[in-house]
Each structure stands twice: as structure tokens, then as C-alpha cells.
C-alpha positions as CSV (number, residue, x, y, z in Angstrom):
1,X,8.6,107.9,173.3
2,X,9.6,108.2,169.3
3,X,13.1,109.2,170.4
4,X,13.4,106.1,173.3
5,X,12.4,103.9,170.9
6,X,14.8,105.2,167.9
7,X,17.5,105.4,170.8
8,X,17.1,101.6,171.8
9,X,17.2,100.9,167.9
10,X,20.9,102.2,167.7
11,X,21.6,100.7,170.8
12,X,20.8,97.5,169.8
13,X,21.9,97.5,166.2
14,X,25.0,98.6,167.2
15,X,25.6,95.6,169.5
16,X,24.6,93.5,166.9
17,X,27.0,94.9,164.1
18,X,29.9,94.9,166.4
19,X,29.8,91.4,167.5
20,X,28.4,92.7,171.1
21,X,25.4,90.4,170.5
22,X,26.6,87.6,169.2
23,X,24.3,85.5,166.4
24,X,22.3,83.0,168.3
25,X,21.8,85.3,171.4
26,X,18.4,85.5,172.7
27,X,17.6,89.0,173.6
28,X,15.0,88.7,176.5
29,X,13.1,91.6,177.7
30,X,13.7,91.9,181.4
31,X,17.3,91.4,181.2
32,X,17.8,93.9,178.3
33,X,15.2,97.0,179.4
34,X,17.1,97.0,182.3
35,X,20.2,96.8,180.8
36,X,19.4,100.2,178.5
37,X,17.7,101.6,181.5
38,X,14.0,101.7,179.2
39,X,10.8,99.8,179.8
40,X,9.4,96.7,177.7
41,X,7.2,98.6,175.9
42,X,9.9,100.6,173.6
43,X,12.1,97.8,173.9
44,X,9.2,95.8,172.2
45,X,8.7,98.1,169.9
46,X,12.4,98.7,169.0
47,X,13.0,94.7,168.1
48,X,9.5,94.6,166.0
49,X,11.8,97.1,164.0
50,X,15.1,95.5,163.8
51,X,13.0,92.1,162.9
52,X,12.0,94.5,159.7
53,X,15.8,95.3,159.1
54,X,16.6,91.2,159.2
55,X,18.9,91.8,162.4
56,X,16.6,89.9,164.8
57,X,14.1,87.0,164.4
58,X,11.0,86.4,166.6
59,X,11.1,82.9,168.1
60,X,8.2,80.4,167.9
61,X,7.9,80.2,172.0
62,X,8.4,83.7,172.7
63,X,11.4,86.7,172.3
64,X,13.4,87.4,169.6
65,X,16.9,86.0,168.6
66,X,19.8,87.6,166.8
67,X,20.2,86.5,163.5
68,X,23.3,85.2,161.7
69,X,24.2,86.2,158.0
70,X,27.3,87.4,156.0
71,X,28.2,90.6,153.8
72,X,27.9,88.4,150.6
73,X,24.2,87.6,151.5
74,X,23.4,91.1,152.4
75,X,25.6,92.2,149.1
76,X,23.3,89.5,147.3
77,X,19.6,90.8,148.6
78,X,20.8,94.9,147.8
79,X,21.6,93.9,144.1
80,X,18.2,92.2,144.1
81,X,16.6,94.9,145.8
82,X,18.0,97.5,143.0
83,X,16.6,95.3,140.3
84,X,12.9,95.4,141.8
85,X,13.3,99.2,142.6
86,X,14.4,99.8,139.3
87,X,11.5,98.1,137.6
88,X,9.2,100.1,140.0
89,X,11.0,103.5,138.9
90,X,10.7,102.5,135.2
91,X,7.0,102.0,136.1
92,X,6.4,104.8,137.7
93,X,7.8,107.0,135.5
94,X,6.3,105.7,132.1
95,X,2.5,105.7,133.9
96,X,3.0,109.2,134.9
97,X,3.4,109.9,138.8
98,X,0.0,111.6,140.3
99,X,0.6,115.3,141.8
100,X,0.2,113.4,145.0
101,X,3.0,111.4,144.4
102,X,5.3,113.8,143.0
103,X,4.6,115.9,146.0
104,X,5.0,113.5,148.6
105,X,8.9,112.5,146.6
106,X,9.2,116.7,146.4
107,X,8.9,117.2,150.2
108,X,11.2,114.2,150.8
109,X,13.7,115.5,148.4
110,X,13.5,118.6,149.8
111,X,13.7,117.4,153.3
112,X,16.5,115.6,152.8
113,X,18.3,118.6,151.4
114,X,18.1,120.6,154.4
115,X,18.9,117.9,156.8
116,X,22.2,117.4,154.9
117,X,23.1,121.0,153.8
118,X,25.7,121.7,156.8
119,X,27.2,118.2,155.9
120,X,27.3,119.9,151.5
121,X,28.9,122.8,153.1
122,X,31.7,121.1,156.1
123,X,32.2,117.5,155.0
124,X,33.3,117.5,158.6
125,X,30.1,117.8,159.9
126,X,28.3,114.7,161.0
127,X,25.4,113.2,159.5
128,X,22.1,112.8,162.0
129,X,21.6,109.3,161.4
130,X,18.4,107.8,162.3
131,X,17.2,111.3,160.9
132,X,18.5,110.2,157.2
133,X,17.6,106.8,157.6
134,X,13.6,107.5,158.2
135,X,13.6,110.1,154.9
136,X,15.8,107.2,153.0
137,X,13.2,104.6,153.7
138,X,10.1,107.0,153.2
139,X,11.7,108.1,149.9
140,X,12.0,104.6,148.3
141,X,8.8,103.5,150.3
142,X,6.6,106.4,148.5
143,X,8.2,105.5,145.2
144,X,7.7,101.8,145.6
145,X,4.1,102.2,146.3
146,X,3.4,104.4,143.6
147,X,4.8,102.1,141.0
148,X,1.4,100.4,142.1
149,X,2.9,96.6,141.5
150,X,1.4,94.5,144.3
151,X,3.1,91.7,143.1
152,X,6.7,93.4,142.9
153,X,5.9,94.9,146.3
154,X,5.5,91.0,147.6
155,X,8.6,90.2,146.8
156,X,10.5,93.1,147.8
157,X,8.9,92.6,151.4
158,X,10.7,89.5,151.2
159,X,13.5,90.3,149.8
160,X,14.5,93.0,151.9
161,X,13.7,90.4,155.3
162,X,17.5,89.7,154.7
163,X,19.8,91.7,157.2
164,X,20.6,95.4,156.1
165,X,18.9,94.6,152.4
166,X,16.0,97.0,153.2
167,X,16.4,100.9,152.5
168,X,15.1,101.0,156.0
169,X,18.3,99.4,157.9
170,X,21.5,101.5,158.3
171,X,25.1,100.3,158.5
172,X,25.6,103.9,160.1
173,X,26.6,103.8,164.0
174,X,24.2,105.5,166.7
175,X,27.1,107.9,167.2
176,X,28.6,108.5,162.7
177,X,31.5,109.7,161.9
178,X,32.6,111.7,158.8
179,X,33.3,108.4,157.3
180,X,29.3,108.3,156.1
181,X,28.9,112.1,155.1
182,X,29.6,111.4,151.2
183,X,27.7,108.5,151.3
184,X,24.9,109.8,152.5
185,X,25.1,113.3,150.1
186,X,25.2,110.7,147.2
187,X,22.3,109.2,147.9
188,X,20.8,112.5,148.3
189,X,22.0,113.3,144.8
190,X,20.4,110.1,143.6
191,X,17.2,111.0,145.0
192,X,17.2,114.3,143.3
193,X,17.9,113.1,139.9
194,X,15.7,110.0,140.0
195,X,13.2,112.8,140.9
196,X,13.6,114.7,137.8
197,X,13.6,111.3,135.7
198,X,10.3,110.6,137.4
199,X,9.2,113.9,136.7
200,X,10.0,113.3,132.6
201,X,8.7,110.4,132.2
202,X,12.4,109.3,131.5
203,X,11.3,106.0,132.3
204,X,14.8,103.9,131.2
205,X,16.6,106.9,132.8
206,X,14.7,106.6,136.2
207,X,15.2,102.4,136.0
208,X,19.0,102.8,135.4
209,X,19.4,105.5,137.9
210,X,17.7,103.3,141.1
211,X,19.9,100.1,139.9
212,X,23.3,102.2,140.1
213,X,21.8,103.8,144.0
214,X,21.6,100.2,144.8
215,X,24.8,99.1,143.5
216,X,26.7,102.2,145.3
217,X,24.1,101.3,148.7
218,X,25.5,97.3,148.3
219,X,29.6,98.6,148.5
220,X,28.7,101.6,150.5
221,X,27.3,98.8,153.2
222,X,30.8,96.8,152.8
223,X,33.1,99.3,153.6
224,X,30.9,100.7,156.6
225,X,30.6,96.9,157.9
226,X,34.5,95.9,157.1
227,X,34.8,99.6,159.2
228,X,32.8,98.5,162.1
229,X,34.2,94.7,162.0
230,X,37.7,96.2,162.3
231,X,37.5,99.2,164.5
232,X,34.9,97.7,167.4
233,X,34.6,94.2,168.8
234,X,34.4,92.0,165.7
235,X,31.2,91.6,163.6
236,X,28.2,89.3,163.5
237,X,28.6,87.8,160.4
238,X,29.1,84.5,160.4
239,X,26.8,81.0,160.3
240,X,25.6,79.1,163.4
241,X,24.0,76.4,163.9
242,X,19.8,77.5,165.0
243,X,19.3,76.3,168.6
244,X,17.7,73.0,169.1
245,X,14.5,73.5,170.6
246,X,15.9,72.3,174.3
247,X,18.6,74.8,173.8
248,X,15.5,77.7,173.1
249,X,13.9,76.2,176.3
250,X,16.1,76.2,178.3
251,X,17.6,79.9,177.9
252,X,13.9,81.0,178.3
């Protein structure tokens, strides 16, 4: 079931980011499971996570709608999000991390290391995606809740309900291409040595070093989004008017 549902989410994010789904578009259940050729229940599942990534929006009657932004607002809410990160590193790191913690970041760091040694060694080699994604957003999740800041984690939540602001939503396609690969081994750099900060207690160090992941993760998302806008269908990034509620009733 974990790999439908993962499967449905690329699927449908890629749709989204290439303009297939246009903003506005309802996405109603019976027509789409059979469209992927899956039942409700993962495509259910699937939207509840893109509604986490910002890409979809539940409507007040009933489904979910694809929602409209642009790369400046998604630029905007990553520069935001590295600010709030930072001052969770910087916390972290001058309360001391539990052995807990710095396990759970170790395996994560370590996982992420094997998953993208073939890609250190043949930048040919393509990155799994949706496998990077999930250790990206347990990495920064972990860190974030260790920093142990209800208050920062409230707005970071809300923050990161803008499309593609969260470190769980990917500009990467279902199917990547090489075009990702030193991305992606960046990040795992940055990982590693925000790591070691934590470890210190290098507290400035660990704040400085989470702003500059989110600065490269803001640009990083420009060029993979200009890259899909020009080399698919066109992109979904661009205001429109919200429905009127007749308009919602009657494409239900």
C-alpha cells in the first residue's frame, strides 16, 4: 500500500507542476482513481499529503482543489522557513541534543549517505526520489522537534502550508534526471555538517549553516521548476480567481 500511495503522490504532483492539472481544477475521486488505475483509499491518502506540501486544498463541501501560487511565493515561504530552522538549530545546539536525538539525526545522516553513495561515485546515476524526500523531511522534522519550541513549531506548520515551502515537498519529478543528483548530495553535505555543529554545541555555526541549506533549497526549487515549466506542458504557477461557490457546486 506504502508504495501505491507514494506512487499516486508523484503522479499527481507531477501533473500539478507541469500545468497537467491546472490551478482551480477539482480533483474528484472516482474520476481520478480510475484514471491512475488505484482505489479511493490511497488516492485519499495521497491528496491528505499533497494538502501538507500546499499543492492541493480541501474544499469546504467535499474534495480537494489544486491550488494556485507562483515561484516568488514559494521563494518567499523557503527563506522564511530557513530563518525558523535556523533558530531551532541554534537552539538545539546551545541546549545540548539528548543521545536520543543525536541518534535519531546519526541514523538519518547515515541513511542518507548510503542511499546517495552510487550518485557520490557516477553523477550519472539517478537519485531515488521519493526515497530522499522521506529522509530530507525526517531529518529537519527530528531537528525541529528537538529544538523543543512549540511556539516556533506553530508557525513553521503554517508557514510551510505554502506550496513546495515544506522540506517535505519535492520539486524532483516521479521519474529524475541527473539534473537533481548535486543538489541532492549538497543537501546531504549540509546534513552532515549541521550534524557535527549540533554535536559541538557550535550553536551560531549550526544557525548559519540551516539558513544557507535553505537559501541553496529556495534557488535549487527555481531552477528545477523553470526546468519543468519549460521542458513539459507549462507550469501551474499563476493566480486565479477561487470558484464562486455555484461554480464548486456545480463541478461536484
Amino acid at each position: 500500500m506504502a508504495a501505491q500511495i507514494d506512487k499516486v503522490i508523484s503522479e499527481l504532483r507531477d501533473m500539478i507542476l507541469s500545468g497537467e492539472l491546472a490551478p482551480g481544477e477539482r480533483v474528484v475521486e472516482l474520476q481520478f482513481s480510475a484514471r491512475l488505475g488505484v482505489s479511493r483509499t490511497p488516492l485519499r491518502i495521497a491528496l491528505t499529503e499533497l494538502e501538507k506540501e500546499g499543492l492541493v486544498e480541501r474544499l469546504p463541501s467535499r474534495g480537494f482543489r489544486v491550488r494556485a501560487f507562483t515561484v516568488d511565493e514559494i521563494g518567499d515561504a523557503v527563506e522564511v522557513r530557513g530563518v525558523l530552522e535556523g533558530l531551532a538549530a541554534r537552539l538545539l545546539a546551545e541546549r545540548g541534543a539528548s543521545p536520543e536525538v543525536l541518534t535519531q539525526l546519526t541514523e538519518t545522516v547515515a541513511e542518507g549517505r548510503s542511499l546517495l553513495a552510487p550518485a557520490e561515485r557516477d553523477p550519472n546515476v539517478l537519485v531515488d526520489a521519493r526515497a530522499w524526500g522521506r529522509i530530507n523531511q525526517r531529518f529537519h522534522e527530528i531537528l525541529c522537534q528537538a529544538a523543543g519550541n512549540r511556539a516556533l513549531l506553530s508557525v513553521l506548520e503554517h508557514n510551510n502550508k505554502t506550496p513546495l515551502a515544506g522540506p517535505a515537498a519535492l520539486t524532483l519529478p516521479s521519474t529524475p534526471s541527473v539534473l537533481e543528483t548535486p543538489y541532492v548530495l549538497r543537501a546531504q553535505a549540509d546534513h552532515e555538517d549541521l550534524l557535527r555543529a549540533i554535536m559541538r554545541r557550535e550553536s551560531s555555526r549550526a544557525e548559519s549553516l540551516m539558513r544557507e541549506h535553505a537559501y541553496r533549497s529556495r534557488e535549487n526549487k527555481r531552477v528545477m521548476l523553470e526546468s519543468i515549466k519549460t521542458g513539459r506542458h507549462g507550469l501551474a504557477l499563476a493566480a486565479v480567481p477561487a470558484p464562486t461557490p455555484a461554480e464548486e457546486a456545480a463541478a461536484s
